[in-house]
N, C-alpha and C positions, 0 to 999 in steps of 0.2 A: 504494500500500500504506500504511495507518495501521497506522504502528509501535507508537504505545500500544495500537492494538486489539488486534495481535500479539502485543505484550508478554504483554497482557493474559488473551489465551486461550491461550498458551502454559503461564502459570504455575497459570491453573486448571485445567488438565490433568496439571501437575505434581503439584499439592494433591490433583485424582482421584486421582492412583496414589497419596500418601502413604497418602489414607483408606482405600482400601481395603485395603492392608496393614497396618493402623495398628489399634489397641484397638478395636473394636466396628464394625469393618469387613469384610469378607466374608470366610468362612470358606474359598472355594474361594480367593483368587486368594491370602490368607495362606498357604497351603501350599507355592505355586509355587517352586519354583527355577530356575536358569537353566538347567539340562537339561532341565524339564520343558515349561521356555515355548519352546525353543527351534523343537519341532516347530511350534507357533503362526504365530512367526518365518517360517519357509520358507512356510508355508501363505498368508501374507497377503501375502511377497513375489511368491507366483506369480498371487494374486488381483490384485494391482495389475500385474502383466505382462499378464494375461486381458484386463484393463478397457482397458489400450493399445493392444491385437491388435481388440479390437471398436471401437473409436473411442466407446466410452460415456460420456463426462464426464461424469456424475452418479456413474457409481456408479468413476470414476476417483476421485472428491472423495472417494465412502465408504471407496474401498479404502487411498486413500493415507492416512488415518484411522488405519485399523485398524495398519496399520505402524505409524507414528507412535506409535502408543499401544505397541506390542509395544519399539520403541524405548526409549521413557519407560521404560516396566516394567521392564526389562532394566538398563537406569543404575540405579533405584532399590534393586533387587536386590543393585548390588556396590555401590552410598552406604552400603547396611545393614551392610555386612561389611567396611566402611573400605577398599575397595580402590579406588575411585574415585567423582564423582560427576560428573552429567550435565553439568555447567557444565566439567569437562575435557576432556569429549567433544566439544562443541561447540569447545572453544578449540584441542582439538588437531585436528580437522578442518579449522578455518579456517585455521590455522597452515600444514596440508598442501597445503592447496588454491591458497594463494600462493606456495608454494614452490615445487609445482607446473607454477606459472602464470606463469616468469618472461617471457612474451613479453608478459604484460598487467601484471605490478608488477614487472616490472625491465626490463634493457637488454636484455636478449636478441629477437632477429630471428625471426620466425617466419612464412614466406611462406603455410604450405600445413597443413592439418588432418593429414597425413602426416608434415610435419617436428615438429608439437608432438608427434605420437604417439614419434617418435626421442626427444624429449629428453626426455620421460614418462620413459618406460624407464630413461634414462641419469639422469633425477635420483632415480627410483626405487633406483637399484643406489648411487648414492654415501649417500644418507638411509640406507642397510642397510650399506655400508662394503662393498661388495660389488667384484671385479674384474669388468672388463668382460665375461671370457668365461665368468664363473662361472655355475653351475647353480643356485644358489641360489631365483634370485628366480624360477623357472619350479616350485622342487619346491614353491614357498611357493601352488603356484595350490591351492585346497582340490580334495582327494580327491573330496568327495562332491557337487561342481557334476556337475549334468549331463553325459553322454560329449563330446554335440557343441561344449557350451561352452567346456567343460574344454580339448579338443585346440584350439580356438579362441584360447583365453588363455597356451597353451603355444605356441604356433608365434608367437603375437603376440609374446610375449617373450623368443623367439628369433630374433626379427628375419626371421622366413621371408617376413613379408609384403612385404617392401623389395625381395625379390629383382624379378626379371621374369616377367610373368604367362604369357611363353609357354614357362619353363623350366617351372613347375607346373603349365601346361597337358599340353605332356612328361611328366614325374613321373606324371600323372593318366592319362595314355593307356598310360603301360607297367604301371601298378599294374593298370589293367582288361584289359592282353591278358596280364598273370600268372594273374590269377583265370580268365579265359576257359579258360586250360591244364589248369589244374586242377578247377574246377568240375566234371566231370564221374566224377572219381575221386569211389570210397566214401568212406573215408577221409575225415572231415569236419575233419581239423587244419591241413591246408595251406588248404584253402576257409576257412575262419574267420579265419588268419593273412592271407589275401590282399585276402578285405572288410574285416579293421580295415585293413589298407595303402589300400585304396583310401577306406577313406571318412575316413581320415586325410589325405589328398592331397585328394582333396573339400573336404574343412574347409580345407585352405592358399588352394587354388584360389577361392573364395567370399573367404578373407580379403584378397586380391590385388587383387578387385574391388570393395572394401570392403564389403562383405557378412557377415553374421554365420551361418554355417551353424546355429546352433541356431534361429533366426530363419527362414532361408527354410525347415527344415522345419518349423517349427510353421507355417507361412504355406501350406506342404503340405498338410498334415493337414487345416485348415480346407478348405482346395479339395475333396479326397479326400470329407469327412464335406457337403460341399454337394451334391456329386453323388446323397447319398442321401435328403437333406433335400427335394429336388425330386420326388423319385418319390412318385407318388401311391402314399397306402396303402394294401392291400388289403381 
């Protein structure tokens, strides 16, 4: 990696977003604020998720772009309104990320991809002043992440995934012979309460074998929509 190059097209990217919000610079992206860009935001994060799921490195290089830029934007947005600027963004990520990362910049021991995930969490709750068995840092997962990720990042930082995979294997086999009972009643309020249980239990089950459930079923759906991509058309 050539760091001055870095340096170099970093800061002219910066200068793009001044210009374009700046005196005789474009009239749409002048308007923008940060509710408005936000929609952007989520849209460019699910494009560079797309261009992962396809193995496309070309248009992973373009996607990862367009964030990048929705990033920039975004810092410049609160530099304008003195509530921060991009160079404390950067410094308090990096900051995060060693703090982090005591098994690589300090003395801490970490045998296994599962133990850093423990002390995540734990250095997560003390950075937030949190007790260990507070609820906090589980109400902090955002509301509007998708259902499967969402219950993914809540059982993760409740520690469900530590337990044993054959207890939520259990879990997972009583939740589907509760729905089984029910299922066939009118009444569609016990059915509906018994599929969130079970595809809650799903979601542990998947994180146990370290698996991301919003992941295998988007990896689903791909399969599902191949099956019709193959059918000759009529």
């Amino acid at each position: 990696m050539d760091k001055n190059e870095l340096a170099k097209s970093f800061l002219e990217l910066c200068d793009l977003v001044s210009r374009l919000r700046g005196p005789g610079g474009c009239p749409w992206d002048a308007k923008q604020t940060e509710e408005t860009i936000k929609t952007y935001l989520l849209e460019e994060a699910y494009e560079v998720v797309d261009a992962v799921d396809q193995g496309d490195q070309e248009d992973l290089c373009h996607e990862l772009g367009d964030l990048l830029f929705q990033i920039i934007f975004i810092s410049a947005l609160a530099e304008e309104k003195g509530n921060f600027a991009l160079v404390k963004v950067i410094k308090e990520i990096t900051r995060k990320m060693v703090n982090r990362h005591p098994h690589v910049f300090g003395s801490v021991k970490a045998a296994s991809a599962e133990e850093v995930a423990e002390n995540w969490v734990k250095i997560k709750k003390q950075e937030r002043g949190l007790a260990e068995a507070s609820s906090e840092l589980m109400e902090s997962v955002p509301s509007n992440l998708p259902a499967l990720l969402r219950a993914h990042r809540l059982m993760e930082r409740a520690g469900q995934f530590t337990a044993g995979g054959r207890d939520m294997w259990s879990k997972a086999q009583d939740a589907f012979h509760k729905l089984s009972r029910v299922a066939a009643e009118k009444e569609g309020k016990a059915v509906k309460q018994e599929i969130g249980d079970l595809l809650f239990t799903l979601v542990g089950l998947a994180g146990q074998k370290g698996l991301n459930a919003e992941h295998v079923l988007r990896e689903k759906n791909e399969r599902f929509l191949n099956r019709f991509r193959k059918k000759p058309s009529l």
